[in-house]
C-alpha positions in Angstrom: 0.0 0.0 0.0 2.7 2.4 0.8 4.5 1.5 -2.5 1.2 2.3 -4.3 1.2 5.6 -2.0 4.4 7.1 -3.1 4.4 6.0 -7.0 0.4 7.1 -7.9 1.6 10.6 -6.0 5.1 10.5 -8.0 3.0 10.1 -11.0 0.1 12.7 -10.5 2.3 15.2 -9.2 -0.5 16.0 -6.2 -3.8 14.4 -5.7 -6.3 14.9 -3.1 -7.4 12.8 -0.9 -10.5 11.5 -2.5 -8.3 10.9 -5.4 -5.5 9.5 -3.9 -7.5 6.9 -1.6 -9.6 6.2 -4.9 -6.2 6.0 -7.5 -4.9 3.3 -4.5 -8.4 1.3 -4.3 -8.1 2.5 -0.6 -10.4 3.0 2.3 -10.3 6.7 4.2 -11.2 5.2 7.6 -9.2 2.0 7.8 -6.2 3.3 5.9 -6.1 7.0 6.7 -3.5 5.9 9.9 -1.2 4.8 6.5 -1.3 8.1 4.9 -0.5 9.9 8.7 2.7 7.3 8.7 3.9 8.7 5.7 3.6 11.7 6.2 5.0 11.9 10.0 8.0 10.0 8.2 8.9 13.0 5.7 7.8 10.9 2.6 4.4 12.6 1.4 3.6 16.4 2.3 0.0 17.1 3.4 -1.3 20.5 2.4 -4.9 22.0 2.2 -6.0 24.5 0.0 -8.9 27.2 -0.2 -12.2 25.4 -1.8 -14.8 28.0 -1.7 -15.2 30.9 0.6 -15.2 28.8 3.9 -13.9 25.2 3.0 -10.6 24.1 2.2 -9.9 20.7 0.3 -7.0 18.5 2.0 -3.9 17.9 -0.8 -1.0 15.4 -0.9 2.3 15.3 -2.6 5.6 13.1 -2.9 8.1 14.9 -0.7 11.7 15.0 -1.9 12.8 12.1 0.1 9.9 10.3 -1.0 11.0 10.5 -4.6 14.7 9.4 -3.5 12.6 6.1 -1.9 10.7 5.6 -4.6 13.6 6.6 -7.7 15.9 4.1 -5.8 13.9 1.2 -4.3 10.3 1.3 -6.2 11.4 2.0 -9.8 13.8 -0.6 -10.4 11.4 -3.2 -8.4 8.5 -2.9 -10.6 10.9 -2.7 -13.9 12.4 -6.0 -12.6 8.9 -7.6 -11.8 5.8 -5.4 -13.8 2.8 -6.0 -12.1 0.2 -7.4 -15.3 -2.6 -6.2 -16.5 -5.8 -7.6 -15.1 -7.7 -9.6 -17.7 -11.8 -8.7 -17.6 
């Protein structure tokens, strides 16, 4: 899940949190504590923006060291074993 964190938010750029928990095929209330991790750990950034007058909508982004994980440990994983396409 974590893996699938860091390279859908390396590929988007920024997503938010709908998005990101959708992209994943995640949960917000069981695997919410998962995004917190990552980002008490330095690897995603949390950031809201204005939506509206009075409401902001709550962002997420790949922090540097985030990319160095993913660049150094993610990337040559999947080249070396590419996940296949799910047959309907």
């Amino acid at each position: 899940m974590r893996k699938d964190i860091l390279l859908k938010l390396n590929e988007f750029g920024e997503l938010n949190q709908s998005q990101l928990m959708s992209y994943c095929g995640l949960n917000n209330v069981t695997h919410k504590p998962i995004i917190d991790d990552l980002v008490e750990k330095g690897l995603i950034i949390r950031f809201e923006e204005p939506w509206g007058k009075q409401n902001r909508i709550i962002k997420y982004k790949v922090s540097q060291k985030g990319k160095e994980i993913a660049k150094a440990i993610f990337e040559p994983y999947e080249l070396l074993f590419p996940r296949r396409a799910e047959k309907n």
